[in-house]
KOLZASE-536919 format. One record per residue (C-alpha): residue in one letter; x, y, z. Coordinates in Angstrom, 2 decimals, decimal comma, m for minus. Layout:
<sites>
 r      px      py      pz
 A       X       Y       Z
...
</sites>
This chain:
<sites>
 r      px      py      pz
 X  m63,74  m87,67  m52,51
 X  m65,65  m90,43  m50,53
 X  m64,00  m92,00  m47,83
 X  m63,63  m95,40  m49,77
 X  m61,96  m93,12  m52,05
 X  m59,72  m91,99  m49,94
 X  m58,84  m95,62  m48,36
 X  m58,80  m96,70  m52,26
 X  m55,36  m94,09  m52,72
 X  m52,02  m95,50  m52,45
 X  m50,70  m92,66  m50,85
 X  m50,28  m93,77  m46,83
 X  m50,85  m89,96  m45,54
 X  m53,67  m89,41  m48,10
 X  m55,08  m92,92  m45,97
 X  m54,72  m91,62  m42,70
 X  m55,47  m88,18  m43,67
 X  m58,31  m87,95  m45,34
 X  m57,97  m85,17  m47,57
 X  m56,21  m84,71  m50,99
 X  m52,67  m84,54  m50,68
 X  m52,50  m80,11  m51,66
 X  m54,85  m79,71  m48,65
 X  m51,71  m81,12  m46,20
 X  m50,69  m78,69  m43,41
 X  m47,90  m78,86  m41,18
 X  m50,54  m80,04  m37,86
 X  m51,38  m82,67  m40,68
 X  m48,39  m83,94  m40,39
 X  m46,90  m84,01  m36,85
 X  m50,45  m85,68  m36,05
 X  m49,37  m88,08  m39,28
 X  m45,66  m88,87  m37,50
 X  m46,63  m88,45  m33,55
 X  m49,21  m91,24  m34,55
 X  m47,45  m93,74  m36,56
 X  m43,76  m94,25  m35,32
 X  m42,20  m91,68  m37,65
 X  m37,96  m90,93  m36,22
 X  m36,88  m89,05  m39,40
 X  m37,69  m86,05  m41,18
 X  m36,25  m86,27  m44,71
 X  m35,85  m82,69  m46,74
 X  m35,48  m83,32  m50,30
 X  m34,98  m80,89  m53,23
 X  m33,94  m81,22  m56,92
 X  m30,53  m78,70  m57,41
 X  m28,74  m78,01  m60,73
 X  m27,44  m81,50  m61,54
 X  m30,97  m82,55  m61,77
 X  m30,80  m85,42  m59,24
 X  m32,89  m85,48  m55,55
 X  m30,18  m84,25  m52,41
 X  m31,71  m85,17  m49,33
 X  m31,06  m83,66  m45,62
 X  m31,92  m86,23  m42,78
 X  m33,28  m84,38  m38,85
 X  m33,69  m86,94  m36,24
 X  m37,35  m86,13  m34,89
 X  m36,67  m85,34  m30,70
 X  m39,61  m83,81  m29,83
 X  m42,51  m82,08  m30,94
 X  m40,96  m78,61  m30,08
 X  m37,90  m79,45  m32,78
 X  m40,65  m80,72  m35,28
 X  m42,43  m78,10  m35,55
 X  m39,52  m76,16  m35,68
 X  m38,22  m78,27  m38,19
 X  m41,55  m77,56  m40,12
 X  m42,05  m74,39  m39,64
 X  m38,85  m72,87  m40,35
 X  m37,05  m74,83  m42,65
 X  m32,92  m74,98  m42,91
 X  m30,06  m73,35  m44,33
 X  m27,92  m75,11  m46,96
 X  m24,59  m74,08  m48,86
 X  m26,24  m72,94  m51,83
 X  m22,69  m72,69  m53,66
 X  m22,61  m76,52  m53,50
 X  m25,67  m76,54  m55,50
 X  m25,49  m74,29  m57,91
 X  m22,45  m72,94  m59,94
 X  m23,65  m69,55  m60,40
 X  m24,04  m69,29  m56,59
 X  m20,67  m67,42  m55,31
 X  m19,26  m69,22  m52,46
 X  m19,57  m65,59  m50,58
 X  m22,89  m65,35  m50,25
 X  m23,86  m68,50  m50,82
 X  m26,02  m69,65  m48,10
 X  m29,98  m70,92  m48,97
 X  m33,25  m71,70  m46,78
 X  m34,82  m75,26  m48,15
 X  m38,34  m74,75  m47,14
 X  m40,99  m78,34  m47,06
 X  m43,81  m77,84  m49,13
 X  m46,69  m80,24  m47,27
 X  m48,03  m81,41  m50,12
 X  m45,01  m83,21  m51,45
 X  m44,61  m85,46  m48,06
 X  m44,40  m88,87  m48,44
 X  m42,97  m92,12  m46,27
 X  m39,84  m93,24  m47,42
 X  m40,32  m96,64  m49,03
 X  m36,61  m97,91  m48,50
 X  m35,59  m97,18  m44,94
 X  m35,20  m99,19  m42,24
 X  m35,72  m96,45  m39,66
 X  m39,59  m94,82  m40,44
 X  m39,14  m91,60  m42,50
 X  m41,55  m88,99  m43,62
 X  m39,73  m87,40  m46,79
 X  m40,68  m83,58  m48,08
 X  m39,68  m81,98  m51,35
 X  m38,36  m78,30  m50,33
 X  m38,40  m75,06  m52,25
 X  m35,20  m72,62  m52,21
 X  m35,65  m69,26  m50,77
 X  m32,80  m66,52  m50,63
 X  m31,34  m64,73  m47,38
 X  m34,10  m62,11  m47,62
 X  m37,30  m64,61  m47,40
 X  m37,96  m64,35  m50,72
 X  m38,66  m67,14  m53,63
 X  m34,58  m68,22  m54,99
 X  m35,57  m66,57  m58,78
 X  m33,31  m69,25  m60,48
 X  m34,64  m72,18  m58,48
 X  m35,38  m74,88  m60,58
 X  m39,15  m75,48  m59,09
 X  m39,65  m71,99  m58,66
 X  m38,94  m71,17  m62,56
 X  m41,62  m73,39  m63,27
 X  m44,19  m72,04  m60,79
 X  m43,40  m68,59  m62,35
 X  m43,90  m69,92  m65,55
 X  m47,21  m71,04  m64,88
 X  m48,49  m68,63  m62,59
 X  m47,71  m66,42  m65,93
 X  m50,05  m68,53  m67,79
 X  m52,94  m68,73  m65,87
 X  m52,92  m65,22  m65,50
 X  m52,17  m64,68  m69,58
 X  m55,15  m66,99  m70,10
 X  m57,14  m68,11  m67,41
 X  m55,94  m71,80  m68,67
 X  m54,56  m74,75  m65,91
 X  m51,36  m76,25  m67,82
 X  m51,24  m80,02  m67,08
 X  m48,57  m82,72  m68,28
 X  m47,50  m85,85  m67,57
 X  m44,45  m87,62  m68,94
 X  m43,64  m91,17  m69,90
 X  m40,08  m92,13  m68,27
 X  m38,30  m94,64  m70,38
 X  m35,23  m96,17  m69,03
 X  m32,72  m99,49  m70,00
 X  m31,54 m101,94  m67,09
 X  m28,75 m103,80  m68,04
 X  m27,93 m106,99  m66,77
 X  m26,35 m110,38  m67,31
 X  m28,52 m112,12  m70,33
 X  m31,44 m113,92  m69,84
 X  m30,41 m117,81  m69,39
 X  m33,64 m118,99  m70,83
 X  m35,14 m116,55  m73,12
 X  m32,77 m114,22  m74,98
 X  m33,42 m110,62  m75,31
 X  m35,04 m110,32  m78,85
 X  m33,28 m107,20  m80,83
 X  m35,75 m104,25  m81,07
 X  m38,87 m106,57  m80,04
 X  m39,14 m105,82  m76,65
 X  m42,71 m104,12  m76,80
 X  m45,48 m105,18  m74,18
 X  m43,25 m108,06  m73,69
 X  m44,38 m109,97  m70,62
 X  m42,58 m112,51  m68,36
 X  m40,89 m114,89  m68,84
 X  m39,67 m112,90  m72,29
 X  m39,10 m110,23  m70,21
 X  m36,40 m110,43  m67,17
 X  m36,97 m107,15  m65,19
 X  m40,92 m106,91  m65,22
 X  m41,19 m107,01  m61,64
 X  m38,70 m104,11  m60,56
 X  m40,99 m102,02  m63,18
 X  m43,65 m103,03  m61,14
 X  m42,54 m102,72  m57,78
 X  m41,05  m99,43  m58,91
 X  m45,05  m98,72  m60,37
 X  m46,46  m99,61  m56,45
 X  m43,57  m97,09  m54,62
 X  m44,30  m94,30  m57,25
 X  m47,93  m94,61  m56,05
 X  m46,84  m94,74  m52,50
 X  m45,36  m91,65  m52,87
 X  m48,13  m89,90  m54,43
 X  m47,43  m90,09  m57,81
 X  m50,40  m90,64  m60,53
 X  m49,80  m93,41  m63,01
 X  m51,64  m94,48  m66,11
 X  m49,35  m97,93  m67,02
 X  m46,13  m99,15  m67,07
 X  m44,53 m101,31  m69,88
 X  m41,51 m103,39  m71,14
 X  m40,42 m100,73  m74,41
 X  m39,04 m101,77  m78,08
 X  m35,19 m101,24  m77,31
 X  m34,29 m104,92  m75,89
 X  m31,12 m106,47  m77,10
 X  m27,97 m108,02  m76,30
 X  m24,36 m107,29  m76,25
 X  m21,70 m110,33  m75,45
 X  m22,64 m111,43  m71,89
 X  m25,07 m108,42  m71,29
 X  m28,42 m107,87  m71,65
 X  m30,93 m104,53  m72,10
 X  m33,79 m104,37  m71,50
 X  m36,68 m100,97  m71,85
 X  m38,90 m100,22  m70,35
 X  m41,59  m97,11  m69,47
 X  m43,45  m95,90  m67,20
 X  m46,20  m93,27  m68,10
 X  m47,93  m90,64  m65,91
 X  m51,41  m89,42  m65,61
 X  m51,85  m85,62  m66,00
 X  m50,84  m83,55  m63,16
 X  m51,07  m79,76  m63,09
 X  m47,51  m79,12  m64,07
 X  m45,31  m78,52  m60,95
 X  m46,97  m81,65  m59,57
 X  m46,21  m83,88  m62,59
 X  m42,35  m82,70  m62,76
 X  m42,42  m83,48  m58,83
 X  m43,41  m87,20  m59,70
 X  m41,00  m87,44  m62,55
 X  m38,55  m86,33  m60,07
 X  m39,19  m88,75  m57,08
 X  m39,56  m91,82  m59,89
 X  m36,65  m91,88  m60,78
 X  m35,04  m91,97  m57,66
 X  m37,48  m95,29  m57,08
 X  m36,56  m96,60  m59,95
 X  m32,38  m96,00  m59,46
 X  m33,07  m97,36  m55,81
 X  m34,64 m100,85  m56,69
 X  m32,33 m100,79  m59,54
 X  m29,18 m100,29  m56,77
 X  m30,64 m103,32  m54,31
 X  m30,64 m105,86  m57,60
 X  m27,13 m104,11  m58,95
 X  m27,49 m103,87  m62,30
 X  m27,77 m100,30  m64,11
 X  m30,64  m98,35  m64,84
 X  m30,31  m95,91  m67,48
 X  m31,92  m92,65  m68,37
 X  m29,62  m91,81  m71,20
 X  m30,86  m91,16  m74,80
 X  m28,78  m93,19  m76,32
 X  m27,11  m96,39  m75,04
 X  m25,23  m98,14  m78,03
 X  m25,21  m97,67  m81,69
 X  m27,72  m97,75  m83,76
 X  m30,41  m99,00  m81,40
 X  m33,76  m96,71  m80,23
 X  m32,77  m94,56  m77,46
 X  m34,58  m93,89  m74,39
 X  m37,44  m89,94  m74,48
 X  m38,40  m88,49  m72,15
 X  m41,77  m87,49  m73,98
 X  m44,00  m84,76  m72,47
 X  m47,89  m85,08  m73,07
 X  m49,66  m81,22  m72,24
 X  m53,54  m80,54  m71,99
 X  m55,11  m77,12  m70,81
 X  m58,19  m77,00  m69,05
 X  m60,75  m73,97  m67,80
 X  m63,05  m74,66  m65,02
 X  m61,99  m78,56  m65,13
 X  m62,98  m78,99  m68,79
 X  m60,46  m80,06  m71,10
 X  m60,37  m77,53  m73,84
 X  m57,71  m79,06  m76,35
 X  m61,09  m80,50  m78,22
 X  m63,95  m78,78  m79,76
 X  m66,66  m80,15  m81,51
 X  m65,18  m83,32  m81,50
 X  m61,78  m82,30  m83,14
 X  m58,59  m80,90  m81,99
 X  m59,21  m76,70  m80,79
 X  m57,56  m74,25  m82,22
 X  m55,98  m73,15  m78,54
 X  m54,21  m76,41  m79,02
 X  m53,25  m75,28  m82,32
 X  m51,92  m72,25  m81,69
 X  m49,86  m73,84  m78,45
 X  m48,62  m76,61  m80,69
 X  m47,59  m73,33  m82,96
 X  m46,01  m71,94  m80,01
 X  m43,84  m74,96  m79,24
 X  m42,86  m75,43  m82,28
 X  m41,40  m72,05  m82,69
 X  m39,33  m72,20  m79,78
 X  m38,93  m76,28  m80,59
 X  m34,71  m75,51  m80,58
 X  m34,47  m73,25  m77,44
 X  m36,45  m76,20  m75,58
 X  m33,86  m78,51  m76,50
 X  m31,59  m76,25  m74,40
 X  m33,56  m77,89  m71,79
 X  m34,19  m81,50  m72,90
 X  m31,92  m82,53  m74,70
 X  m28,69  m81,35  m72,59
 X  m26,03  m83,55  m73,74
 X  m23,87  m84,47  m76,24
 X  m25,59  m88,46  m76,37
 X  m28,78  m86,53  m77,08
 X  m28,26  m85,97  m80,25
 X  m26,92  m89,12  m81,22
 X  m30,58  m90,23  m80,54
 X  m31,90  m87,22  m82,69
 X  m31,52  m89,01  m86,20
 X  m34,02  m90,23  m88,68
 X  m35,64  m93,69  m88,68
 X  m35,17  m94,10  m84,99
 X  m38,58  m92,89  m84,02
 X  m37,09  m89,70  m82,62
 X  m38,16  m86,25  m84,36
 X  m35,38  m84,50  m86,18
 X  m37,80  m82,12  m87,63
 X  m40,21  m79,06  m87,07
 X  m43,50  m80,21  m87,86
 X  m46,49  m81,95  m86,25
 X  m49,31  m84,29  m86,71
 X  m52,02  m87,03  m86,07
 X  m50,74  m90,23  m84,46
 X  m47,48  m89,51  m86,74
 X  m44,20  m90,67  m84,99
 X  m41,89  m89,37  m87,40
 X  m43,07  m85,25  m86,23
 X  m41,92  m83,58  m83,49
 X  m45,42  m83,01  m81,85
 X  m47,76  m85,76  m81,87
 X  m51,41  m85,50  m81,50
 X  m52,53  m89,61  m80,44
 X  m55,85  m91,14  m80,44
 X  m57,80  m89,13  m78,07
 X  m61,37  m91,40  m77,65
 X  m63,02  m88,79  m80,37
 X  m65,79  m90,69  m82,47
 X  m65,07  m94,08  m80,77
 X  m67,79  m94,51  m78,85
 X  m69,54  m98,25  m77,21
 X  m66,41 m100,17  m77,72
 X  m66,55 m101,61  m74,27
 X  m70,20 m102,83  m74,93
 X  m69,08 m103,65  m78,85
 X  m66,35 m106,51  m76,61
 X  m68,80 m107,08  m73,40
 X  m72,48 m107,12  m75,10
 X  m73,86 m107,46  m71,95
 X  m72,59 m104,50  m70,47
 X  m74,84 m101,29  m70,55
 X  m74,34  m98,44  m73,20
 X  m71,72  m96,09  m71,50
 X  m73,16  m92,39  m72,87
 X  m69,93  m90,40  m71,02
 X  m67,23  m88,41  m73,67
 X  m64,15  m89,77  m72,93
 X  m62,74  m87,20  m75,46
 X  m61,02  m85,27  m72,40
 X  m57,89  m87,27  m72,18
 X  m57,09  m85,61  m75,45
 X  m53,57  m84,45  m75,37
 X  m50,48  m83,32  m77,54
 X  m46,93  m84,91  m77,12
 X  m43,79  m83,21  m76,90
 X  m41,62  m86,10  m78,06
 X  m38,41  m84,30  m78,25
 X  m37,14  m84,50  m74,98
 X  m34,47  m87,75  m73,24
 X  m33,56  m88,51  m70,02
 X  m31,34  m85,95  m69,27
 X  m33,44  m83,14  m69,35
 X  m33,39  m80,32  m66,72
 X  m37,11  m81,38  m66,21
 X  m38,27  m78,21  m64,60
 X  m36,96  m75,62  m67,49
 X  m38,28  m77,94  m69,79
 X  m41,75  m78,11  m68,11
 X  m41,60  m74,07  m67,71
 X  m40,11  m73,90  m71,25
 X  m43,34  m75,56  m72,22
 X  m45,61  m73,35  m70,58
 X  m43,88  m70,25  m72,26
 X  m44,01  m71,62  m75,73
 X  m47,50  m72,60  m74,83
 X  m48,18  m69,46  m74,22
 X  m46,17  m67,84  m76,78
 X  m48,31  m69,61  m79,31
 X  m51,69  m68,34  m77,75
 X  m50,32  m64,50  m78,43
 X  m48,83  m65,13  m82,31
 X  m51,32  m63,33  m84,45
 X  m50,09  m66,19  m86,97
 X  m50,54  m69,60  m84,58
 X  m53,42  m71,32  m86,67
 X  m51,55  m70,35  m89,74
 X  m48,47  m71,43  m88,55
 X  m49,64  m74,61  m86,99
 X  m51,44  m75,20  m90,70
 X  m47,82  m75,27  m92,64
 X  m46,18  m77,36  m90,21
 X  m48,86  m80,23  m90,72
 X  m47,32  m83,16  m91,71
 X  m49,82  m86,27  m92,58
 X  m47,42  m88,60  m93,96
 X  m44,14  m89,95  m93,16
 X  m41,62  m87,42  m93,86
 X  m38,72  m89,43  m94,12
 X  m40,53  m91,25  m96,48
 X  m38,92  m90,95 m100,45
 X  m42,11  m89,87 m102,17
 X  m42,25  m86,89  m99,49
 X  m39,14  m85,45 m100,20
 X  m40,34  m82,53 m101,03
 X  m42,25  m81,86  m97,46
 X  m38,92  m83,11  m95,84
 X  m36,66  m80,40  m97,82
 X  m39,37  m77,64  m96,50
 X  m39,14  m78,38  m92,93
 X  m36,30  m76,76  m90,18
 X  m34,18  m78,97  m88,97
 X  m33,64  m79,19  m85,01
 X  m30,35  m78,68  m83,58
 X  m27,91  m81,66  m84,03
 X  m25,39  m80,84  m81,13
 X  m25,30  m79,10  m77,63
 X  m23,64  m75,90  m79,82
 X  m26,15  m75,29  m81,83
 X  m28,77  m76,04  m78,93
 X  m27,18  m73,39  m77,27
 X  m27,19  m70,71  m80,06
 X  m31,63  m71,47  m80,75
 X  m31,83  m70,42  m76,82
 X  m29,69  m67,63  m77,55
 X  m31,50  m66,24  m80,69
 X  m34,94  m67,09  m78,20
 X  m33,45  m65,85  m74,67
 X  m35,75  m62,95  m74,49
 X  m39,02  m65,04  m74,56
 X  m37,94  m67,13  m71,75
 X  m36,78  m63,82  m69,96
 X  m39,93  m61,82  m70,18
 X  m42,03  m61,22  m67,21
 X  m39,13  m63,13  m64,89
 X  m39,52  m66,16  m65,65
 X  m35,83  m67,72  m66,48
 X  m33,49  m65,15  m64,89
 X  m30,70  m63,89  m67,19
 X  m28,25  m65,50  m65,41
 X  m30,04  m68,98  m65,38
 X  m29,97  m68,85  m69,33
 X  m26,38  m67,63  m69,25
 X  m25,27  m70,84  m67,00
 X  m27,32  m72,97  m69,68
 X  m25,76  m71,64  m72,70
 X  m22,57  m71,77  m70,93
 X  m22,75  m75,73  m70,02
 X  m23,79  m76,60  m73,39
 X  m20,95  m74,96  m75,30
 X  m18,42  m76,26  m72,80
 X  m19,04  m79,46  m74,57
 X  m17,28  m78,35  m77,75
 X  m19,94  m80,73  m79,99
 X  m20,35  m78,97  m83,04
 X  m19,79  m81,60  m85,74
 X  m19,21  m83,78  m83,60
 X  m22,01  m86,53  m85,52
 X  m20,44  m86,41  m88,61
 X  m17,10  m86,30  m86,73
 X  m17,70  m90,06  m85,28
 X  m19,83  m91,32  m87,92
 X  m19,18  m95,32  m88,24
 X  m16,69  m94,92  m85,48
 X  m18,08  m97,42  m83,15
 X  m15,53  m97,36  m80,51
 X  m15,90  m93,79  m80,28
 X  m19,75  m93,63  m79,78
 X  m19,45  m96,49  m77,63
 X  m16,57  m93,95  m75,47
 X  m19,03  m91,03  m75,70
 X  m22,26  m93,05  m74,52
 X  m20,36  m94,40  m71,38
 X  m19,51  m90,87  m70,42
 X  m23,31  m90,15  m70,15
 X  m24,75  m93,12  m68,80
 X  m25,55  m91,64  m65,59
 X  m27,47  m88,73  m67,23
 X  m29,92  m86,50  m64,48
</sites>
């Protein structure tokens, strides 16, 4: 990068710095706080409930800073995690440099880090949530000699007190704009702050799901990501949301990650987008049409497409959002720019070529492919997804694809080119496996699965075991057809889970 380029990035340490964020070390940033005011050091770190904890040091010298730095701090690890015994429960959080960024919302000047967990012995905390993921894909560039990248696209509701001028139009909100829209600018605020803090966007939106209930209004809206190499693009899922509850918190009204937030309205994904690259090239196209290592990944995924839900989909209000004609999948197939499947392949820029000069005829012919933001679209996942062991889940059903001796084959039956919900595709629909409608059954596909996740490491036995063991505390099976057409109920069951991750 140029030095314009580097003035050009949000990121304020990236500014001053001069380097790309991964090249950060720790003299990087004591020079970073000695030379702009910095009093706090902020750790930060994602435990089991999914949501950012946060450890504040008051900065009194450069001795304790680099201390601070350098060694990290314990933490009561039994706090964190319920399969951590309150006997030998104590953790290091260690910074990782990369992650630093300046706290957007406090008065004093902080410098926040995201931390990694590492056990009494020095050693990597195997059940970790970022640390599962970094196994994962260590395990896959190794297996393949691939870079996994993803990005996700957070959608959220804010609720509110209706709009007094324009009211909230039921299931129209898409690409609404202001003065149809009431909470445009904390999406955008929320878009500058991500950037702040390192985060890579593509675009932010106002979503379909608007509507109104007596004096309330919701409203939803998405933000979408740019693709990250994986551990970096759950880290700016992770520190998003936070942003967004934040600004959310100064207005007081309620943001929302929850899949579903009233009856028989669209719910809110958490959709993951995946491309692989090899020596910087994207390799999920080939001669202008989708490769078959996507293929046999999408093959992969789709195999393991109920054990992943174990991951995203991790409540009971999850699978009230899992149910045909509410643009959520419900079945294991995939396909072209097909929102009914449960992988999606969108327009990639393959063939369309010149449309830039076909709107701006003075503008020179553009020869570059543009073919390489091809990716494929987990669109399974909601808000209150353990976004790590989904991310990692990913990568190992990635993976697991790339090694079936059957992928293309596989990936060829569970084409689907029309809508299958559709009458005149019956047929298709009766073919197809069914995802898991409740937490039980969830529960039982990881199960049946556990031993893929397992192998080389990567999800320790007794991570699975505390999954399998939160979902079936739940007691869900049935529990669909148990509260069909009982409003009051849903409406009971959706205010437990508001507050979702």
């Amino acid at each position: 990068m140029t030095r314009d380029e580097y003035l050009m990035d949000p990121n304020k340490l990236v500014q001053f710095l001069q380097k790309p964020s991964n090249e950060f070390t720790k003299e990087d940033l004591i020079r970073y706080i000695a030379e702009n005011g910095i009093k706090m050091i902020n750790f930060r770190y994602v435990a089991e409930d999914g949501k950012l904890k946060t450890l504040n040091f008051i900065i009194t010298g450069k001795s304790h800073l680099d201390s601070i730095l350098s060694s990290g701090e314990r933490v009561d690890g039994s706090s964190l995690f319920s399969y951590i015994g309150a006997g030998s429960s104590d953790l290091y959080v260690i910074p990782r440099f990369k992650t630093a960024f300046v706290n957007p919302f406090s008065e004093v000047p902080c410098l926040d880090i995201l931390c990694s967990f590492y056990t009494a012995e020095g050693k990597p905390m195997e059940s970790a949530p970022e640390y599962i993921l970094k196994k994962a894909h260590d395990s896959f560039k190794k297996a393949t000699g691939l870079t996994f990248k993803a990005m996700g696209e957070l959608e959220y509701y804010i609720k509110s007190a209706n709009h007094t001028l324009y009211a909230d139009v039921d299931q129209k909100g898409y690409h609404s704009s202001r003065p149809f829209t009431k909470w445009e600018g904390l999406r955008r605020e929320a878009m500058v702050l991500i950037a702040q803090c390192g985060g890579k966007i593509k675009y932010g939106h106002s979503e379909v799901g608007n509507f109104s209930a007596g004096d309330d209004g919701y409203e939803q809206h998405e933000i979408e990501f740019l693709p990250v190499e994986a551990e970096d693009a759950v880290d700016q899922l992770v520190i998003a949301k936070w942003i967004v509850r934040m600004l959310a918190a100064r207005e007081n009204v309620l943001v929302s990650w929850a899949p579903k937030i009233t009856v028989g309205k669209a719910g809110s994904g958490l959709h993951i987008h995946m491309l692989v690259e090899k020596d910087g090239k994207n390799i999920c196209i080939e001669n202008g049409k989708l490769s078959d290592t996507a293929k046999k990944m999408i093959a992969g995924i789709l195999k393991l497409s109920g054990a992943l839900t174990a991951f995203g989909n991790t409540i009971p209000t999850s699978y009230l959002r899992l149910v045909p004609h509410q643009e959520a999948p419900t079945y294991v197939c995939w396909g072209d720019r097909n929102r009914s499947v449960l992988v999606r392949v969108p327009l990639g820029w393959v063939g369309a070529a010149d449309m830039i000069k076909s709107v701006n005829p003075f503008e020179p012919a553009d020869a570059r492919d543009f073919s390489s933001k091809q990716t494929f679209e987990f669109r399974v996942p909601d808000g209150s997804a353990d976004i790590y062991s989904l991310v990692a889940g990913l990568i190992v059903a990635g993976q697991y694809g790339l090694e079936m001796e059957d992928g293309l084959q596989t990936a060829d039956e569970l084409y689907a080119d029309v809508d299958i919900f559709a009458p005149q595709y019956k047929e298709k629909l009766d073919g197809l496996k069914q995802l898991p409608t409740c937490c039980w059954e969830s529960a039982d596909c990881l199960l049946e699965q556990r031993e893929i996740f397992e192998r080389n490491g990567i999800f320790p036995k007794g991570r699975i075991d505390a999954v399998v063991k939160k979902l079936k505390l739940y007691e869900d099976y049935g529990l669909n057809d148990r509260i069909l057409g009982n409003e009051v109920r849903i409406m009971e069951i959706v205010n437990d889970y508001i507050h979702c991750m």
